[in-house]
DRENDREN-652743 format. One line per field, with one value per residue: residue number from 0; residue in three letters; x, y, z of N, C-alpha, C in turn. Coordinates in nm, 3 decimals, always signed. Example, Ala and Ser with C-alpha at 12.3 -4.5 7.8 and 13.67 -1.06 7.14 Angstrom:
# DRENDREN-652743
n <- 0 | 1 .
res <- ala | ser .
n.x <- +1.319 | +1.285 .
n.y <- -0.569 | -0.225 .
n.z <- +0.780 | +0.708 .
ca.x <- +1.230 | +1.367 .
ca.y <- -0.450 | -0.106 .
ca.z <- +0.780 | +0.714 .
c.x <- +1.320 | +1.290 .
c.y <- -0.330 | +0.003 .
c.z <- +0.780 | +0.787 .
//
This chain:
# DRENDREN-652743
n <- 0 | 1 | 2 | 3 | 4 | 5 | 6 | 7 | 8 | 9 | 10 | 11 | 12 | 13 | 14 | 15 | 16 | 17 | 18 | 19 | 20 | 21 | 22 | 23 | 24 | 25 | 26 | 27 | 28 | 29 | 30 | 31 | 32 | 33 | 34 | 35 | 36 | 37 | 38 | 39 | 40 | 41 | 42 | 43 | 44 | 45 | 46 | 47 | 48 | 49 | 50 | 51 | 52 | 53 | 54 | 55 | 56 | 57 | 58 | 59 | 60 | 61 | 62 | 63 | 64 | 65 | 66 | 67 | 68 | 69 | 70 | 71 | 72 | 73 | 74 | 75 | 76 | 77 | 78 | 79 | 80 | 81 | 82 | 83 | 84 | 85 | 86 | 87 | 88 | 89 | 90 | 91 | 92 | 93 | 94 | 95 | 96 | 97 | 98 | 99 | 100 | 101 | 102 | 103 | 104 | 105 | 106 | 107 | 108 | 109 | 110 | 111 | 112 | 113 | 114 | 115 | 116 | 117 | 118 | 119 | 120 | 121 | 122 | 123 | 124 | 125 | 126 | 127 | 128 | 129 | 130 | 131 | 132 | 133 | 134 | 135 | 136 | 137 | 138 | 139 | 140 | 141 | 142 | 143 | 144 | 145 | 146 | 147 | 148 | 149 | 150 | 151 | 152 | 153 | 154 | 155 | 156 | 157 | 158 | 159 | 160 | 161 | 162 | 163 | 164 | 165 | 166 | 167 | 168 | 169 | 170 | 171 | 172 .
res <- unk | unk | unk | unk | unk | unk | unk | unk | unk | unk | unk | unk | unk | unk | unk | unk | unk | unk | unk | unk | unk | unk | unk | unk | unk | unk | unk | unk | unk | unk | unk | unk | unk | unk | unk | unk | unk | unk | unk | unk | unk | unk | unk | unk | unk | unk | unk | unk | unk | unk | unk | unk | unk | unk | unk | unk | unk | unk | unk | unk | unk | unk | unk | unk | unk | unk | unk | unk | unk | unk | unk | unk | unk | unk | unk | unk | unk | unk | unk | unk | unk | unk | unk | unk | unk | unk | unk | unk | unk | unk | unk | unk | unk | unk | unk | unk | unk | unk | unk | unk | unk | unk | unk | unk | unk | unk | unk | unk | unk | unk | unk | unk | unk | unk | unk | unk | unk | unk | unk | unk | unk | unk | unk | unk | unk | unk | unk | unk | unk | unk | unk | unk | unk | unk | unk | unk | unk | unk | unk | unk | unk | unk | unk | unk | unk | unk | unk | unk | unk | unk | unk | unk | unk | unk | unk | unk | unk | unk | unk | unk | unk | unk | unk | unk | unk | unk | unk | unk | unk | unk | unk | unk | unk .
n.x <- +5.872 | +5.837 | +5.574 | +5.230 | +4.957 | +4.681 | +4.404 | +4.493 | +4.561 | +4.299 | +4.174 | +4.300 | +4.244 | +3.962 | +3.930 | +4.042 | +3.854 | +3.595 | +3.678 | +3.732 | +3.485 | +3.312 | +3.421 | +3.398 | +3.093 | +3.076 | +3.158 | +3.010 | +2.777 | +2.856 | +2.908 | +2.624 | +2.512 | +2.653 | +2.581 | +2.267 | +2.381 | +2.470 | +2.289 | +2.107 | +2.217 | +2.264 | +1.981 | +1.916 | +2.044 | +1.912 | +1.673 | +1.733 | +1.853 | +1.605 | +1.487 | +1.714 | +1.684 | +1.397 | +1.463 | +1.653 | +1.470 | +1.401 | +1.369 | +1.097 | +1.032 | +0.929 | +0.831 | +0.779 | +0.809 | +0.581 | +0.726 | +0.917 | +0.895 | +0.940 | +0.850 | +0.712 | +0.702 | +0.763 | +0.842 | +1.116 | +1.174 | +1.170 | +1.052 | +1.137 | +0.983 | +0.827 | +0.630 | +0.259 | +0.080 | -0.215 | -0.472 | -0.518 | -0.504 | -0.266 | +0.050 | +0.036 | -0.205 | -0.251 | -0.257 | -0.060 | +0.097 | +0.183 | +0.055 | -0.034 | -0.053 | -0.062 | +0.150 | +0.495 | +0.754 | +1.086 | +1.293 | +1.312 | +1.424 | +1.659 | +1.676 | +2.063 | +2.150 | +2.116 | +1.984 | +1.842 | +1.521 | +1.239 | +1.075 | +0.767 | +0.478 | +0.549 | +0.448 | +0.376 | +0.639 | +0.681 | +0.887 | +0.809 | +0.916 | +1.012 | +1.174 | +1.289 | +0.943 | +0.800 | +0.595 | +0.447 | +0.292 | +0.067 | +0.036 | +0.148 | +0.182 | +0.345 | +0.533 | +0.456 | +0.585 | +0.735 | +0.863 | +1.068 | +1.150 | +1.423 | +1.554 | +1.735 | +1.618 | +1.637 | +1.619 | +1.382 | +1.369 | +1.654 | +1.710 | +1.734 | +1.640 | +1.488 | +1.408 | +1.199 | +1.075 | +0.825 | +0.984 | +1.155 | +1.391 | +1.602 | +1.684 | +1.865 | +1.847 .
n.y <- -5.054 | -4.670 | -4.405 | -4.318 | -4.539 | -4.547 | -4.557 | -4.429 | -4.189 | -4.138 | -4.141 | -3.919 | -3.700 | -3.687 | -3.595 | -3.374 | -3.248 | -3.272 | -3.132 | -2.874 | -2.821 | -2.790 | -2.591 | -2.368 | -2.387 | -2.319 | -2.062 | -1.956 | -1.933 | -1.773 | -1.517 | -1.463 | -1.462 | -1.267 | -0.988 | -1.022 | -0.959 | -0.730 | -0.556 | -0.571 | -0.415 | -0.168 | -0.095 | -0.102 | +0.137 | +0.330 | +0.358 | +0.406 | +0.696 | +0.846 | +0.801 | +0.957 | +1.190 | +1.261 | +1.342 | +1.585 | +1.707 | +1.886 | +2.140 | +2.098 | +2.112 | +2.401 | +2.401 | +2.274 | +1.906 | +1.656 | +1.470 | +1.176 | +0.901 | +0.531 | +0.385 | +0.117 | +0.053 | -0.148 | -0.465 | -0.414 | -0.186 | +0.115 | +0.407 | +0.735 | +0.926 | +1.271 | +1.328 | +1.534 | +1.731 | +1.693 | +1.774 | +1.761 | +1.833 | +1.900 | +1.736 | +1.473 | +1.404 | +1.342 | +1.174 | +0.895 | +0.699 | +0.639 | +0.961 | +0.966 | +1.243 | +1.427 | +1.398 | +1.415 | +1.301 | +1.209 | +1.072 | +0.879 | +0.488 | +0.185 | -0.134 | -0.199 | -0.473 | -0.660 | -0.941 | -0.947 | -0.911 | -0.744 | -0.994 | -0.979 | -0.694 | -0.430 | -0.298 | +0.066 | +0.290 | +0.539 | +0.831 | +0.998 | +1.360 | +1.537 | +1.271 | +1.003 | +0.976 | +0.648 | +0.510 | +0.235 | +0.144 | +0.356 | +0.325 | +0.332 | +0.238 | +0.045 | -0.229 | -0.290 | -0.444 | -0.476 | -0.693 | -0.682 | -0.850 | -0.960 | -1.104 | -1.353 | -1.398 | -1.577 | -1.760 | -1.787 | -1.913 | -1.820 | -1.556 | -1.232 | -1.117 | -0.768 | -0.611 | -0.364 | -0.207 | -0.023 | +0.138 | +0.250 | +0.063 | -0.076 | -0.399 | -0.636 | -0.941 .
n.z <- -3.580 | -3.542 | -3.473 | -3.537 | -3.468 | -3.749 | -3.544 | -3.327 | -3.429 | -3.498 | -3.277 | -3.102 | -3.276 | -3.273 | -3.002 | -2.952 | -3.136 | -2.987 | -2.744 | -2.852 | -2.944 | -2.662 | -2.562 | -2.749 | -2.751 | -2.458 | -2.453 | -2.637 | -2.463 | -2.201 | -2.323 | -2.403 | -2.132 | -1.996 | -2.167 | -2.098 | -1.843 | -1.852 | -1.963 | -1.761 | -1.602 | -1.704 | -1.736 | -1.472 | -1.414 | -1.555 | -1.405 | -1.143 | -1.264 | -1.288 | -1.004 | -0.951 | -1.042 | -0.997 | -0.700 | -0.765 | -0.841 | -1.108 | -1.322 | -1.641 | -1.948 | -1.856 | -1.634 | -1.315 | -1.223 | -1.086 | -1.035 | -1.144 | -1.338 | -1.462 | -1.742 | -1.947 | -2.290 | -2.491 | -2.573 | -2.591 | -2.493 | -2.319 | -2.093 | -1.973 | -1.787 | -1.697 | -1.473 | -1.459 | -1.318 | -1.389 | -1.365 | -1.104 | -0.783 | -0.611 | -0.605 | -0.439 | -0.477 | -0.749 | -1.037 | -1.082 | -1.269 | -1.624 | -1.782 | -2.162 | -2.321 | -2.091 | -1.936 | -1.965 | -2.203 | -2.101 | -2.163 | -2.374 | -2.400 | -2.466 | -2.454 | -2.422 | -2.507 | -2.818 | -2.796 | -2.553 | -2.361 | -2.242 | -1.992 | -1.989 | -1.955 | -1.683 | -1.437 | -1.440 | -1.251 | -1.028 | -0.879 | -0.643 | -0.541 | -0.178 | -0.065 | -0.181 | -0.250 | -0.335 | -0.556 | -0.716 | -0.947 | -0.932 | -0.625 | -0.314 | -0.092 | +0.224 | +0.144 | -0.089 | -0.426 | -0.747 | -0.941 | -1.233 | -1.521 | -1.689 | -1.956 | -2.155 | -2.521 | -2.685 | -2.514 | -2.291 | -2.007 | -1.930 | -1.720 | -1.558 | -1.247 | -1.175 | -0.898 | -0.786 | -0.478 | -0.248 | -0.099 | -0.243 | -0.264 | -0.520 | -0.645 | -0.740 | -0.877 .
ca.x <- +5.823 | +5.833 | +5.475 | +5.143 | +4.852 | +4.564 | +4.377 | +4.548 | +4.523 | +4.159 | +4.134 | +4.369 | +4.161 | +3.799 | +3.938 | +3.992 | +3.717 | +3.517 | +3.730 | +3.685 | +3.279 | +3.252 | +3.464 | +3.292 | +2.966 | +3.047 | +3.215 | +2.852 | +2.665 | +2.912 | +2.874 | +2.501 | +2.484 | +2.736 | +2.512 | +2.219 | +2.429 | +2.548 | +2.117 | +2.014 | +2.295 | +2.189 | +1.854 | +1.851 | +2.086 | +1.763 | +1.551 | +1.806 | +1.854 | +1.454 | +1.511 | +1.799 | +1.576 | +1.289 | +1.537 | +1.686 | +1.340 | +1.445 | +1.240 | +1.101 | +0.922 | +0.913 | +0.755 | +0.840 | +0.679 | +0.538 | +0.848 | +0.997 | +0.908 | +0.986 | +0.678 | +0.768 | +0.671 | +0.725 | +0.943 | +1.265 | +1.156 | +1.100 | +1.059 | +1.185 | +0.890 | +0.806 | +0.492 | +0.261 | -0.080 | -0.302 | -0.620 | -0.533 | -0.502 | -0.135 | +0.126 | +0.022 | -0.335 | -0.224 | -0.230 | +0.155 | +0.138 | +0.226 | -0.091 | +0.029 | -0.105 | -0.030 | +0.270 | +0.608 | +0.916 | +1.212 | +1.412 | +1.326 | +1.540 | +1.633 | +1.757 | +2.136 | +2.213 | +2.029 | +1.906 | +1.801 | +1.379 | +1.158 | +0.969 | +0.633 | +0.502 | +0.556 | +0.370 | +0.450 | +0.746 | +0.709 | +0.939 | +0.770 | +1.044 | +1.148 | +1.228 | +1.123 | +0.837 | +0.823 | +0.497 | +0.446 | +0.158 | +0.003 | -0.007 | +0.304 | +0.135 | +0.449 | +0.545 | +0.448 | +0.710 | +0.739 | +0.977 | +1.094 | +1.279 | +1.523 | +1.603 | +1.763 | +1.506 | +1.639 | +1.566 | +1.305 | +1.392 | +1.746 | +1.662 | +1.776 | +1.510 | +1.542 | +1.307 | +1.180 | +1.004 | +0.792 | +1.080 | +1.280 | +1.491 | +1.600 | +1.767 | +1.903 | +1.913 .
ca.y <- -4.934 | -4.581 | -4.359 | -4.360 | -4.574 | -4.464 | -4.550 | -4.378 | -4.060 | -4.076 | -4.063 | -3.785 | -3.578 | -3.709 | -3.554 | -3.210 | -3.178 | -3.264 | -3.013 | -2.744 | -2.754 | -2.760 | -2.471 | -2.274 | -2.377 | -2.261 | -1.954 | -1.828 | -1.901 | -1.743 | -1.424 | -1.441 | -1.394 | -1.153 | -0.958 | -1.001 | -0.882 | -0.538 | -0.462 | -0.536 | -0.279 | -0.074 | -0.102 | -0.058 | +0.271 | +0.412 | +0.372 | +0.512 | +0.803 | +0.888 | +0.854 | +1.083 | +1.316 | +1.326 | +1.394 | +1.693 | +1.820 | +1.991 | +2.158 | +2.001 | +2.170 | +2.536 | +2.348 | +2.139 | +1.806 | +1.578 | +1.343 | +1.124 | +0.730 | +0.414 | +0.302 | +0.003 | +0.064 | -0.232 | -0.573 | -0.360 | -0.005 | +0.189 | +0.558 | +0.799 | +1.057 | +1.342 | +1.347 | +1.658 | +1.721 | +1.603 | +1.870 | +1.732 | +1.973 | +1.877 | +1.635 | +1.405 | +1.357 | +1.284 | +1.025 | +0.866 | +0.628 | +0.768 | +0.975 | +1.035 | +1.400 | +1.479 | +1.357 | +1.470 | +1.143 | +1.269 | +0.996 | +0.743 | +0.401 | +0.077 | -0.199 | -0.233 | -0.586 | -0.730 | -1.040 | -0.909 | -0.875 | -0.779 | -1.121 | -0.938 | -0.559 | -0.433 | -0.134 | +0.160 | +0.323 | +0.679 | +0.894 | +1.144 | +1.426 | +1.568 | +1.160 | +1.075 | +0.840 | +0.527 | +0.464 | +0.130 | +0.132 | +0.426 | +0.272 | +0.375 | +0.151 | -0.035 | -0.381 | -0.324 | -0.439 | -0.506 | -0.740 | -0.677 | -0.936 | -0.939 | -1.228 | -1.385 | -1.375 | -1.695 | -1.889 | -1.719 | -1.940 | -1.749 | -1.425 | -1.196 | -1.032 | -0.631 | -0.542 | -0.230 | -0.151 | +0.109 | +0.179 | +0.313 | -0.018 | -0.145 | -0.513 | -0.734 | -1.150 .
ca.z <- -3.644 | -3.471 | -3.548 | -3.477 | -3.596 | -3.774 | -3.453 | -3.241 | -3.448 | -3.450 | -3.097 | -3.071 | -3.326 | -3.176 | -2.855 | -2.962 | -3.159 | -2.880 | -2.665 | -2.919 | -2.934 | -2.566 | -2.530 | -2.817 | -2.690 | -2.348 | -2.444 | -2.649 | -2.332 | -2.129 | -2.389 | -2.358 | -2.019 | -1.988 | -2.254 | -2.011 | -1.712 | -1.881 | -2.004 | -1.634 | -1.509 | -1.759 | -1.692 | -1.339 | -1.398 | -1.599 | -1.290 | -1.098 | -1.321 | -1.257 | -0.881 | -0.914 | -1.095 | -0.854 | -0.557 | -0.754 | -0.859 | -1.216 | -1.398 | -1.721 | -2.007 | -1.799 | -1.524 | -1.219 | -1.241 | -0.956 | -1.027 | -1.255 | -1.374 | -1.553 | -1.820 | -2.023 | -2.412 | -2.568 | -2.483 | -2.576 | -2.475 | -2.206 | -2.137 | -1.811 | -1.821 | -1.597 | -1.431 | -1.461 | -1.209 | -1.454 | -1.367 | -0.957 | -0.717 | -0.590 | -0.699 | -0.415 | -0.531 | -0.874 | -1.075 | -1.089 | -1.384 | -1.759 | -1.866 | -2.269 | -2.292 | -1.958 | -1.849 | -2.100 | -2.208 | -2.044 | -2.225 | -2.464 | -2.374 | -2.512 | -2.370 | -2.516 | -2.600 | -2.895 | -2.763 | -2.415 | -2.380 | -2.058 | -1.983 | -1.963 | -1.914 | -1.563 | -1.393 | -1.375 | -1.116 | -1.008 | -0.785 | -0.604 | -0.453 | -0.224 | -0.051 | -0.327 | -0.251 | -0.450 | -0.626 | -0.797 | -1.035 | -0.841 | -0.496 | -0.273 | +0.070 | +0.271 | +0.123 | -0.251 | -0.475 | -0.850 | -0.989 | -1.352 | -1.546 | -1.871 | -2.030 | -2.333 | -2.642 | -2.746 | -2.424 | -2.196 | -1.888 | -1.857 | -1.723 | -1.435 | -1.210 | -1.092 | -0.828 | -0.687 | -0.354 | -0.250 | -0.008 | -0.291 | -0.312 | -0.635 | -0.631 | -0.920 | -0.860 .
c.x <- +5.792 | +5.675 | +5.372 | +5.060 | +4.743 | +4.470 | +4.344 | +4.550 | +4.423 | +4.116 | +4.147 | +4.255 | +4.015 | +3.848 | +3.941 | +3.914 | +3.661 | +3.560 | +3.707 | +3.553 | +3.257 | +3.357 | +3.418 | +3.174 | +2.968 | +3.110 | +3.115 | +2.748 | +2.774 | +2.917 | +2.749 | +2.492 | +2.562 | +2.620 | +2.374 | +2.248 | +2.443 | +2.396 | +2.057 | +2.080 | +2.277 | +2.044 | +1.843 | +1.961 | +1.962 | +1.666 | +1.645 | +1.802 | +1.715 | +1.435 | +1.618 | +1.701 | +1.468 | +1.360 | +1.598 | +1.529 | +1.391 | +1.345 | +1.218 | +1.006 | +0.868 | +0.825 | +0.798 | +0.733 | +0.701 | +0.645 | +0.862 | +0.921 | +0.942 | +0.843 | +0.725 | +0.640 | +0.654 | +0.924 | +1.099 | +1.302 | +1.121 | +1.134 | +1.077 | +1.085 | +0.874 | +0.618 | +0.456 | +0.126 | -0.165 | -0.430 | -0.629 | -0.506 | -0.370 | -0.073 | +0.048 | -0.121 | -0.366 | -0.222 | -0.097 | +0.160 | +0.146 | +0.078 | -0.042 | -0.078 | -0.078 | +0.080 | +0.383 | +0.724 | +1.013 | +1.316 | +1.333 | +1.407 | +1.528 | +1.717 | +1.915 | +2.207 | +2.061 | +1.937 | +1.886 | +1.666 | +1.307 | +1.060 | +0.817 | +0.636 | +0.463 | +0.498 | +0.500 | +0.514 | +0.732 | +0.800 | +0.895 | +0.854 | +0.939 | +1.271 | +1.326 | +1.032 | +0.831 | +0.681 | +0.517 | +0.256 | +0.040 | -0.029 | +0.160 | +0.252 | +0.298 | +0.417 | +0.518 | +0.577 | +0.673 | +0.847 | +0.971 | +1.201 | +1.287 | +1.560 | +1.621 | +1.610 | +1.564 | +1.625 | +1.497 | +1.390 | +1.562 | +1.723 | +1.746 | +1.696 | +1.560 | +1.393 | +1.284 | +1.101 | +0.937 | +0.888 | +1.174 | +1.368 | +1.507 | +1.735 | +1.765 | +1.942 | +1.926 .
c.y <- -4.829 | -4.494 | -4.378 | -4.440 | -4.528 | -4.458 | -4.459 | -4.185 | -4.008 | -3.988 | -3.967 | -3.678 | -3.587 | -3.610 | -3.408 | -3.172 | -3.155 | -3.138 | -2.858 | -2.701 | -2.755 | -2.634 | -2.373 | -2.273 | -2.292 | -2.105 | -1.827 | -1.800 | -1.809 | -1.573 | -1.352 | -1.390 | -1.267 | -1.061 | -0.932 | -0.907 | -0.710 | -0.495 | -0.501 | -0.420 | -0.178 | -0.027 | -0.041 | +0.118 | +0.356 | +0.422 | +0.477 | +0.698 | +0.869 | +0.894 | +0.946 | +1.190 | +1.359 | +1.397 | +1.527 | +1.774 | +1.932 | +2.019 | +2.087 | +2.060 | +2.353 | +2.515 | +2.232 | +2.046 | +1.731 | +1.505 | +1.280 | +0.971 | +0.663 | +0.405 | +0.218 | +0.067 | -0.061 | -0.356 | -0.537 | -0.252 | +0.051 | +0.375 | +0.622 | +0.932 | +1.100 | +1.332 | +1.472 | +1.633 | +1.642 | +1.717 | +1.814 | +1.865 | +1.983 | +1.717 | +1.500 | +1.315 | +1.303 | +1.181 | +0.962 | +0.794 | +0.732 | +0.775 | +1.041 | +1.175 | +1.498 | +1.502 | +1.372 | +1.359 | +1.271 | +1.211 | +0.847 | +0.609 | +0.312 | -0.003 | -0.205 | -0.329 | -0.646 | -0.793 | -1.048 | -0.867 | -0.815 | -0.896 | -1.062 | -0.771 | -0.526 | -0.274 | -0.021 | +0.217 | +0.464 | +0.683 | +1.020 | +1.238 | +1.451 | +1.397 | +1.086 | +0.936 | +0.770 | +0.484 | +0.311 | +0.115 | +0.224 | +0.402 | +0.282 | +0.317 | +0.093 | -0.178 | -0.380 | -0.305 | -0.474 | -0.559 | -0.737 | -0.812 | -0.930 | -1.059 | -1.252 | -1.438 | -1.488 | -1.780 | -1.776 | -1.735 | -1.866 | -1.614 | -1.399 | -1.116 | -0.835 | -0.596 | -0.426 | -0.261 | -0.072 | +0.192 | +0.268 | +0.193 | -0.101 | -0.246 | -0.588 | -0.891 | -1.226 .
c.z <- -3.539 | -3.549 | -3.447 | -3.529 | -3.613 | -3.664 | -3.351 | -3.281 | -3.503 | -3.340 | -3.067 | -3.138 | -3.263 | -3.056 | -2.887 | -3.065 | -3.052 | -2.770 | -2.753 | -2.899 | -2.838 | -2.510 | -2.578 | -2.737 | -2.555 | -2.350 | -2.546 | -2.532 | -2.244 | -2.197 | -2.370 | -2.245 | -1.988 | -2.077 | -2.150 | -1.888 | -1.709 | -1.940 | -1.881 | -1.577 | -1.610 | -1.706 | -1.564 | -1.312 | -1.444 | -1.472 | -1.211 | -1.103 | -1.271 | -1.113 | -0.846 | -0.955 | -0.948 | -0.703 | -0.588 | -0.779 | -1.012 | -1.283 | -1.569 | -1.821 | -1.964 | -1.676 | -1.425 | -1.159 | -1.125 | -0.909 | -1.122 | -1.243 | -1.495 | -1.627 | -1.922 | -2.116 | -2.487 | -2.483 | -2.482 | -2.559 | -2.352 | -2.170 | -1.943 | -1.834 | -1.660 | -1.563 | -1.401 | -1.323 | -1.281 | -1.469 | -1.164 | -0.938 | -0.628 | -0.627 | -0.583 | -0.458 | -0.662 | -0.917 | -1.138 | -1.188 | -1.514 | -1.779 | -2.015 | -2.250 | -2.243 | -1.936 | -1.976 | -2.085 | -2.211 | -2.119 | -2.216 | -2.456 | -2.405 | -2.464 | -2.482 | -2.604 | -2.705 | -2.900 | -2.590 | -2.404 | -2.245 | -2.113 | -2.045 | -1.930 | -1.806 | -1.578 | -1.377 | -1.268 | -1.151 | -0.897 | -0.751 | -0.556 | -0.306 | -0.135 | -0.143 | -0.260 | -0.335 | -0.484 | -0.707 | -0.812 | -0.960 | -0.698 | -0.391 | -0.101 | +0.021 | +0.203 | -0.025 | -0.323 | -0.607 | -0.931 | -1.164 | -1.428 | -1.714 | -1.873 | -2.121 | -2.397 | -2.668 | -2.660 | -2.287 | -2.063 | -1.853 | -1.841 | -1.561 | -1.403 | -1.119 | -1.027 | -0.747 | -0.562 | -0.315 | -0.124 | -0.102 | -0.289 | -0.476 | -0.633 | -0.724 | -0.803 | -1.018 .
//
């Protein structure tokens, strides 16, 4: 007898099932992160954008403000606002975090993949011009840094971290 036996075309089908669901499976995680990857390079273009700002110095409202920062809103929000004096007596004496009142949203922002969160809420990032000096959470001393991190909403522990400097560096791991 030529054929196969029923056996034999278990196995066969057991096998690509099994090859199917670990290709699906690895081809939603492999989605996910990707998904992650393109709302941290997003992300860290928004900071960007606010250190481009402070370096051109534009005006903002009929007024040219101290500089530009990041202020996290909520775990999928964050805002690029101008900083004003406040009632100081120059921009350096100011106070650099968002004062609502004070300080005017330059641009409203959201992260763009779905299931992309910030871990936790991170201080505020100013750019003072015309360097721009790098503030983190009002304190612009050598060596202060603030690491931000995004991660999938359906599993915390995968996340990718973007950190600033008060050097002005911003680095993604």
């Amino acid at each position: 007898m030529k054929g196969f036996t029923l056996i034999e075309v278990l196995i066969i089908m057991f096998i690509v099932a099994f090859l199917s669901i670990a290709i699906l499976f690895n081809y939603k995680t492999s989605q996910d992160r990707a998904s992650l990857t393109r709302a941290v390079s997003v992300f860290e273009s928004g900071i960007r954008k606010a250190q481009n700002l402070a370096t051109a110095s534009p005006d903002f409202g009929g007024a040219t403000p101290c500089g530009y920062g990041i202020n996290y809103r909520d775990n999928r929000t964050y805002r690029i606002y101008a900083g004003h004096l406040g009632g100081a007596a120059n921009c350096q004496s100011s106070n650099h975090n968002y004062q609502s009142g004070t300080d005017s949203t330059f641009e409203d922002l959201k992260l763009i993949e779905a299931g992309v969160v910030f871990r936790n809420s991170f201080s505020d990032i100013f750019f003072e011009p015309p360097d721009p000096a790098t503030y983190i959470n009002n304190n612009k001393s050598v060596g202060i840094s603030v690491i931000i991190q995004l991660c999938l909403e359906k599993d915390l522990n995968i996340c990718r971290n973007v950190t600033i400097d008060t050097a002005g560096r911003i680095s993604i791991q």
